[in-house]
N, C-alpha and C positions, 0 to 999 in steps of 0.2 A: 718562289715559283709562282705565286698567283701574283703577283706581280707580271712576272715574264709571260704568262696566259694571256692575262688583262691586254699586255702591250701588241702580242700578236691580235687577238681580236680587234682591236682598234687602229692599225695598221689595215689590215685584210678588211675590215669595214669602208677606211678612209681608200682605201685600191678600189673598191668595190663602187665609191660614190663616182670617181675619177673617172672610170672606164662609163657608170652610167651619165656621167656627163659631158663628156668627149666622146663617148662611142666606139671604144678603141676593146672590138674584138674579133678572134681569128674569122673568116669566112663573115666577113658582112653580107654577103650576099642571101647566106644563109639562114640571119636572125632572124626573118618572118616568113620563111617557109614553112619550119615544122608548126607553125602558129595556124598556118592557111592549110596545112596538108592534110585532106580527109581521107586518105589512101593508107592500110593498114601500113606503114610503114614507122620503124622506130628508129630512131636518132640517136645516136651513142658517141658520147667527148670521148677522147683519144687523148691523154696528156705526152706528149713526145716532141721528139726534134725533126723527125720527118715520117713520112709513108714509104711504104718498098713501092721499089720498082717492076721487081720478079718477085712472081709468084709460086717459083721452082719451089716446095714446099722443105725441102733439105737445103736449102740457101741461105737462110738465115732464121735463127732462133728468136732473136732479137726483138724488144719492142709489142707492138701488136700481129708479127709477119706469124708466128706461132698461130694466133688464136686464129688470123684469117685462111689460113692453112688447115687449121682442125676443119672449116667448116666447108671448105672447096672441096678435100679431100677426106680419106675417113681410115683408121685405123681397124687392125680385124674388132677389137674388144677396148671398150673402158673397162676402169677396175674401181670397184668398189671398198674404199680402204676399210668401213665399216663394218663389213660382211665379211669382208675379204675374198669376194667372186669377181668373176671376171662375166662382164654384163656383154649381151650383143651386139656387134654394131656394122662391120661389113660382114663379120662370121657370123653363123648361129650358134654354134657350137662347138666345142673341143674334147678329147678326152685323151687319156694319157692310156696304150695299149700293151698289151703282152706280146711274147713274141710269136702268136699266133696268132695277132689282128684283134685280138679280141678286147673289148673296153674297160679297163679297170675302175669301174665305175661300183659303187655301193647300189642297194635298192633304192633309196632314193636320188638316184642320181648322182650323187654328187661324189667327187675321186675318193677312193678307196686306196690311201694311204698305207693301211696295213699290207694290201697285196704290192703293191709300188715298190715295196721297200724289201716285201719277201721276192717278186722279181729280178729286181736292177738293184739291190742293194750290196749284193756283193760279186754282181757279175755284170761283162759288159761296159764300155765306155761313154753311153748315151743312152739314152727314152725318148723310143718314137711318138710325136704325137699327131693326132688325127683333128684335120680341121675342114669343116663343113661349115663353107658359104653361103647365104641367102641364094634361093635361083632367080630369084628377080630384080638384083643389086645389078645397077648400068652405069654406064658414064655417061659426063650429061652431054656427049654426044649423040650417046642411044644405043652405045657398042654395049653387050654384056659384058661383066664383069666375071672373069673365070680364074678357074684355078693356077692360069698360067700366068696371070697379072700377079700373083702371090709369088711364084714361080722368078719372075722375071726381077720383080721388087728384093727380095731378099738376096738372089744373086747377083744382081748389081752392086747391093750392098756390101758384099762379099768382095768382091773385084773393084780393087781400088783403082787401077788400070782406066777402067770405065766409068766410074763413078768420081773419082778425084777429092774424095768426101770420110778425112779419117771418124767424122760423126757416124758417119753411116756403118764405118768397118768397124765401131766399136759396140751400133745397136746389136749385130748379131755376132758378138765375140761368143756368145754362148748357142750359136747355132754350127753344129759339128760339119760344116760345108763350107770349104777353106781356096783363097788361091793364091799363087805365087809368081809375080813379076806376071802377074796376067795369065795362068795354066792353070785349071782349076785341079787340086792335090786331094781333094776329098769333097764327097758327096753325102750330101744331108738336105736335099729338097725332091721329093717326089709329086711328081704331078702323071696322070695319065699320059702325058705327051712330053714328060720328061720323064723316064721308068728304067735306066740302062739296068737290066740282068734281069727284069720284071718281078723286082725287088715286090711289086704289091700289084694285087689286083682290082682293078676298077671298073662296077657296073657300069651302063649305058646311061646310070641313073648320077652315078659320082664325077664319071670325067672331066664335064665342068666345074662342079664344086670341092672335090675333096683335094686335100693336099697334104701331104706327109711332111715333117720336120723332126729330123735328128736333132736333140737338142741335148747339150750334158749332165751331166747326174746331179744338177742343183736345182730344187725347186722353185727358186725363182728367177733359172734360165729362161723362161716364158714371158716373163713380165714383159719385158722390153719389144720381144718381137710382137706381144699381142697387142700394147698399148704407146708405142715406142714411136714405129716404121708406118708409116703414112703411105700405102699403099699409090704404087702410079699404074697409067695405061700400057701394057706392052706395047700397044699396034700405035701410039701416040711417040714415043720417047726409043723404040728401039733401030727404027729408020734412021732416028738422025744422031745417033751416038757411035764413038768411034776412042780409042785410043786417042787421039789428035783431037777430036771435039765430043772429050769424057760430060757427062750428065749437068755435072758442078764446075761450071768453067766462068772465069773472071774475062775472059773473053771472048763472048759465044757469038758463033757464025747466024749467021738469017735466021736460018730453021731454029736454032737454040732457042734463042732470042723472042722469036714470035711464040714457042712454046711457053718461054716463063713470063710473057706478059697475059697470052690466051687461054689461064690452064684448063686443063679437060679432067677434073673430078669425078669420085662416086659419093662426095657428100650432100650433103643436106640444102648446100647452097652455090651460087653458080654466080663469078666474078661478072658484072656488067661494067664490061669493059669501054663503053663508050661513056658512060657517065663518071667513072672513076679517072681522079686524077690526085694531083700531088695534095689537094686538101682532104678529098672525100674520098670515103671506097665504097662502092657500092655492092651489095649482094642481092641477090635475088633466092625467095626459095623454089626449092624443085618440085613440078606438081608431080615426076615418075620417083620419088626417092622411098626406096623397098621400107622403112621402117615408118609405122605409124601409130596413132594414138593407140595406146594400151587398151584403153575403153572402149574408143569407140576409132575401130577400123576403116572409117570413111572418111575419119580426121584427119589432116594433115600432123604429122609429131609437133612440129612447131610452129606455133600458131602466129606469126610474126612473115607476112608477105614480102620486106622487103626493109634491112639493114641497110644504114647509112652512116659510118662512122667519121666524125667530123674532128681533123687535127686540130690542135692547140699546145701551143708549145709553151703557156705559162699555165700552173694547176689555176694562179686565184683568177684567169682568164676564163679557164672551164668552169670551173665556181660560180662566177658571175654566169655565163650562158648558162646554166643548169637553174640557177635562181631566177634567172629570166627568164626561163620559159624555150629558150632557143633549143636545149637537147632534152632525150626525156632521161639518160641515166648517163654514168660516169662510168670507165669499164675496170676502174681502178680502187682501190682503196683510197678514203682521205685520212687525210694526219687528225688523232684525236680530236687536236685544239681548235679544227673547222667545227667538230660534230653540233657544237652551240648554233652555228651560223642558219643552222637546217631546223631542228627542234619547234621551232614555233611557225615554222610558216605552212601555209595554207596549200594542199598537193606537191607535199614533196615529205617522202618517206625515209628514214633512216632503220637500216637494217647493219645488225652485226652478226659476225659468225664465228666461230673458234678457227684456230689457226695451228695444222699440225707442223707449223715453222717454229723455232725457236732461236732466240736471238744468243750467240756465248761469246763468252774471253776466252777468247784461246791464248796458252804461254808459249813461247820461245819454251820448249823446253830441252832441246835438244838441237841446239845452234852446230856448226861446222865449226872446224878450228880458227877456220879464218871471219869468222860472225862473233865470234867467241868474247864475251866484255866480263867485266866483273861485274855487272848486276844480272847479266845472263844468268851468271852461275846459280844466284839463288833460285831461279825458276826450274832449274835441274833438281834440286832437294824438293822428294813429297809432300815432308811436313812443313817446307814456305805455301807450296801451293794449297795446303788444307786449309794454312790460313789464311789465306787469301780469299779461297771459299769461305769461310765460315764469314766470314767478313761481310761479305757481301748481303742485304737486305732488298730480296725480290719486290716485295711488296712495296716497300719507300717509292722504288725506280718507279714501279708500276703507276705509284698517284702520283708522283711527281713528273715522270719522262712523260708517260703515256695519257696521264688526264683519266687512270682507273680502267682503261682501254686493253686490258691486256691481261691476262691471266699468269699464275708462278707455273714452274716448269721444274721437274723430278732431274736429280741429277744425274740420271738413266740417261738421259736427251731422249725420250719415248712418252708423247704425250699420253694423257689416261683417256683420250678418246679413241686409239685404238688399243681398244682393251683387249683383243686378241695376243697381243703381244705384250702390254704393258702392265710391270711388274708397280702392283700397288702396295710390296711388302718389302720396299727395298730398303725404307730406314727403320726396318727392326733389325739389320745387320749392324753388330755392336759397333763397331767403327763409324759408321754413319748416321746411327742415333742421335748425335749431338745435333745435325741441322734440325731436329725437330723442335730443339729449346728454342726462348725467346733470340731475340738479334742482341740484345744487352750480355747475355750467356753466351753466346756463340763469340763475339768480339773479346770477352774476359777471358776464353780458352785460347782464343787462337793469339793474345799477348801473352800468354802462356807459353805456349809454341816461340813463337819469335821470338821471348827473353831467351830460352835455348839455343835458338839461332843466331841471333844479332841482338844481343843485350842494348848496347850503346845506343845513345839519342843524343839528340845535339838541341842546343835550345828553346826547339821550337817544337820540341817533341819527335820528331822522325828520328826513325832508326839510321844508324850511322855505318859503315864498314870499310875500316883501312882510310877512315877520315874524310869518308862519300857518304853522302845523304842515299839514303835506297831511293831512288828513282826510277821511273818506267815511264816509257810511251806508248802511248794505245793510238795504232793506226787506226783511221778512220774517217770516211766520208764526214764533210758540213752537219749532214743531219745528226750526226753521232753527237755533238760536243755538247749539246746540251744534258747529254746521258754520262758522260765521261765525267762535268764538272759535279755528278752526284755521286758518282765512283768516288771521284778526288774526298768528299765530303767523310765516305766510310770508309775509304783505304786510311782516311788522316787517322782514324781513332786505334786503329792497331800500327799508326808508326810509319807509313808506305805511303810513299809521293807517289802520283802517277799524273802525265800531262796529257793533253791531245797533241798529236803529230796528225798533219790532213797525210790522206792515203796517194793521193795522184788520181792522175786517169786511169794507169795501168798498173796498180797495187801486184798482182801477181807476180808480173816479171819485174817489178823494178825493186818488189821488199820481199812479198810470201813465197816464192818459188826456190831466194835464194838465201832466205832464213836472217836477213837484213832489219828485223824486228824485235821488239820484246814482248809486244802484248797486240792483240786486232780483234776485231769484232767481227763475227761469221756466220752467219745463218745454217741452222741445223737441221732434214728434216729425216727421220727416218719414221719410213710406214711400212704394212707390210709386204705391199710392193716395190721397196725401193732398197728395202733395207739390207740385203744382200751386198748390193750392188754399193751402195752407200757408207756400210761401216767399214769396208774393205778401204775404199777411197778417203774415210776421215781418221784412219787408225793406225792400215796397215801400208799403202802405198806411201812410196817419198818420193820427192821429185815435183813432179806437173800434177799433183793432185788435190783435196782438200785435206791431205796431214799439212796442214803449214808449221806446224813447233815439230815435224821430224820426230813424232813419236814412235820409238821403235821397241815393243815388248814383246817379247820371243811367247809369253802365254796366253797373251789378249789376244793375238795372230793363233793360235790353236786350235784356241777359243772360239775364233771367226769361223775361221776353217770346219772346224768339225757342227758349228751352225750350218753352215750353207752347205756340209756335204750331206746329212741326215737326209732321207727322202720319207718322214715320217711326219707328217705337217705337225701334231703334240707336241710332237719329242721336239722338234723346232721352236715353236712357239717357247719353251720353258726353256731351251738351251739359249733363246732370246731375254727374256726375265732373267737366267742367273748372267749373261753377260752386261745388262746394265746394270749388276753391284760393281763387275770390274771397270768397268769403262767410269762409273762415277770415282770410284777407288784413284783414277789414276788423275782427278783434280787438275785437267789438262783442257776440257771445253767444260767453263763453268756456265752453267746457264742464267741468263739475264733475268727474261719475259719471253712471252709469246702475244706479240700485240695480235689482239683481237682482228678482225675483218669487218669495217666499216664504212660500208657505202652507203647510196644516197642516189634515190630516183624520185622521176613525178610520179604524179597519178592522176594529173588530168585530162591524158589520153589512154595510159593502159595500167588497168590494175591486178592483181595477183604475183605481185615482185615477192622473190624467194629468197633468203641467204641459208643456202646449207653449208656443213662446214666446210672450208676451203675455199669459199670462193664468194665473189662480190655478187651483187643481184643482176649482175650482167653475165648471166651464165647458163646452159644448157637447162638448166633445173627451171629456169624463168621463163626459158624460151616455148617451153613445151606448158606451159599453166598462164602465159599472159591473157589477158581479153582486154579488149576496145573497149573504153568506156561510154558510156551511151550506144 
């Protein structure tokens, strides 16, 4: 492997000479601008295959179109995985009420779980909540921002009719306000100027800000709508929508059209549509934007006048500009085995940050008749997949795939940095004790296991079955196979071939959807905002979901269930901990690594670059603490 290090660096060196002596990088025009540019403005590489066109913020997920969307437009709340709150951001505040309006809130504020659950715990098919807007959140036309913009936003979402956007119908699958072939069948958003039965009453003081939402008896039926749903203009987007030209259309008439090139936001930044093109996007910040420095209330939150994000369609293209001086930060993470290339030079900072992703093997374990093979089969028996686990050595992967980049990962798939949820006592459960021996022990048990199962070898040492080498393929992207040929390395010492098979472009539908696999490699993340919504989709759903091995166990589905129905956030949190013993029990998403988050800015125009966990130093956390150097 240091071998294979050594030859990247010196590759990626010898590209680097190339490009500094031919001259060959994206946007020439732009290498000696940020160089000459005394105007607070920061520079950020973009690695991709192109720029959106629309910036309908539900149009695409994709790429960088997300992040320039968080920042045109604005969600009610981010959420804090580490806290586990939910921060403000076009809302101020929320609370979950009884059914006499009243706040189920503790003394200090914060929900009062125990009444929650003595409420709506055994009665009732929803909990109303109560959410209150900033009054001085505008669009950056200059329209205020009101409760009916929440209003209009969620039922859109709701009405696929008008929306054309099964994304959208899925953010508020847990908001109890439903409609059908376009007739809306139940109500679940109250606004002052939407109120039929005058369900609630509204001072002169709320009508603009407050807004009611039915939402169902799961606590983190919220998540999504608070953090989710990227809030639009009513008086912008309901003019020109229609059944025949719905919201999200691959077709859009004039008015569509000029809306998703001109958007009209309530966030932080505002598209400068004349200087934005297919290379660069331009944002600008807002001097009216309702949220400001914590400290000091005369300060703008983000201290950065005006983003410039500059495409690049090869990473060691952006590499070089960022070394040159052309951008001041990358908005991506780099691969380990650049991090050398940064380390010694002169104004430019390497930051890493933990990662609540985690990288697993997932098995075929639970193939269709017609997917159905003989080495399938073994991946149906526990004790193959135990050892298959045991087999596996995190650490090895770790210095060798990653360059040390990357931390071990609980076979809970629950990192230990939200410790709200995660179980740090799961391998004193007797059966899982073993991962705690060396890798040498773990591999002597689990040939243990296998002499049980598939005794016979053939000369080369692999286990044999019905006169078949045990063999497996691990689908996976290019980047994988250098991870795979380490796999191959520890799967050899208990007996188990395993090869790389490349995934395609569209691995879902062409192997994972239709169980076409034996083994793939899958990103994992659950936090305590997602995890509802997430172990359902990696455990219990089949079909279009992330169970790709078709795991289907009638008590890990109970299990899920009676998590996400508690409205006791404790009793949650622990019914979370004893579910990562079953979920590791079932030896079905083995976990790899969690590669660390490692990026890489200058500092010879803005210093204060941050990496908190999750995210690169091109993020919210930097935006609001950059300063101008000199």
């Amino acid at each position: 492997m240091k071998v294979l290090k050594r030859t990247v660096t010196l590759l990626l060196a010898a590209l680097l000479l190339f490009f500094a002596c031919t001259g060959l990088c994206s946007c020439k025009s732009g290498n000696k601008e940020r160089k000459n540019d005394t105007s607070n403005t920061l520079y950020v590489g973009h690695v991709g295959t192109s720029f959106p066109s629309s910036y309908m913020p539900w149009q695409s997920r994709d790429g960088i179109a997300p992040t320039v969307s968080s920042m045109i437009y604005s969600t009610l709340f981010t959420y804090d995985d580490l806290t586990g709150e939910f921060l403000p951001n076009l809302a101020k505040s929320w609370c979950y009420i009884d059914k006499d309006g009243n706040p189920l809130v503790t003394a200090d504020g914060k929900v009062d779980y125990d009444r929650l659950e003595e409420v709506y715990g055994s009665s009732g098919s929803y909990i109303p909540v109560k959410v209150t807007l900033y009054d001085n959140a505008t669009w950056s036309d200059g329209k205020k921002v009101t409760a009916d913009d929440l209003f209009f936003s969620y039922d859109l979402c709701a009405n696929n009719k008008l929306s054309n956007h099964a994304g959208a119908l899925a953010w508020v699958s847990d908001l109890n306000h439903s409609y059908t072939n376009g007739v809306n069948t139940n109500y679940g958003i109250y606004t002052a100027n939407h109120n039929p039965g005058g369900v609630y009453t509204f001072s002169d003081e709320e009508k603009d800000t407050v807004c009611y939402l039915h939402v169902k008896k799961v606590l983190g039926a919220i998540t999504t709508l608070f953090t989710t749903v990227l809030i639009l203009p009513e008086h912008i987007w309901s003019p020109i929508i229609s059944a025949d030209n719905p919201i999200n259309s691959t077709e859009p008439n004039d008015a569509l059209r000029y809306q998703y090139e001109h958007p009209v936001g309530c966030g932080p930044f505002t598209l400068d549509v004349d200087s934005t093109n297919a290379q660069v996007i331009v944002l600008n910040r807002r001097e009216d934007y309702h949220l400001t420095d914590e400290e000091d209330p005369t300060k703008p939150l983000y201290k950065v006048d005006t983003i410039k994000f500059i495409l690049y369609q090869e990473e060691n293209v952006a590499i070089f500009s960022l070394l040159k001086g052309y951008i001041d930060v990358l908005d991506s993470s780099i691969n380990p085995n650049y991090k050398v290339l940064f380390e010694n030079e002169d104004d430019i900072q390497v930051l890493t940050a933990s990662n609540p992703f985690v990288l697993t093997l997932v098995l075929n374990m639970n193939p269709t008749t017609a997917t159905q093979t003989q080495m399938r089969k073994f991946l149906m028996n526990t004790d193959f997949r135990r050892a298959l686990a045991l087999a596996i050595d995190q650490e090895d992967l770790i210095k060798n795939v990653q360059n040390g980049a990357a931390s071990t990962y609980s076979l809970g798939l629950v990192s230990e940095t939200v410790s709200a949820i995660y179980n740090d006592k799961i391998y004193e459960d007797e059966e899982l004790s073993s991962f705690t021996k060396t890798w040498d022990e773990r591999v002597q048990e689990a040939n243990e296991i296998l002499d049980a199962v598939c005794p016979e070898k053939d000369s080369d040492g692999y286990r044999v079955s019905d006169g078949k080498r045990l063999s497996f393929e691990i689908l996976g992207v290019p980047t994988y196979q250098d991870l795979v040929s380490y796999l191959q390395i520890q799967f050899q010492k208990i007996g188990v071939e395993v090869k790389y098979a490349a995934a395609g472009s569209s691995p879902e539908k062409t192997y994972l959807y239709t169980g076409k696999f034996d083994m793939t490699l899958q990103g994992v993340t659950f936090t305590s905002s997602t995890v509802d919504i997430m172990m359902e989709s990696h455990f219990v759903n089949t079909g279009t979901s992330s169970n790709y091995g078709r795991l289907l166990d009638s008590d890990l589905k109970a299990e899920i269930a009676a998590m996400k129905s508690t409205l006791n956030l404790n009793a949650k949190n622990e019914a979370l901990k004893e579910l990562q013993v079953s979920i590791a029990k079932e030896y079905y998403k083995i976990p790899l690594y969690s590669s660390k988050i490692i990026s890489v800015a200058r500092t010879d125009r803005y210093e204060g670059w941050v990496a908190s966990d999750g995210n690169t130093a091109f993020s919210t956390d930097s935006l609001k603490v950059l300063k101008e150097v000199g």
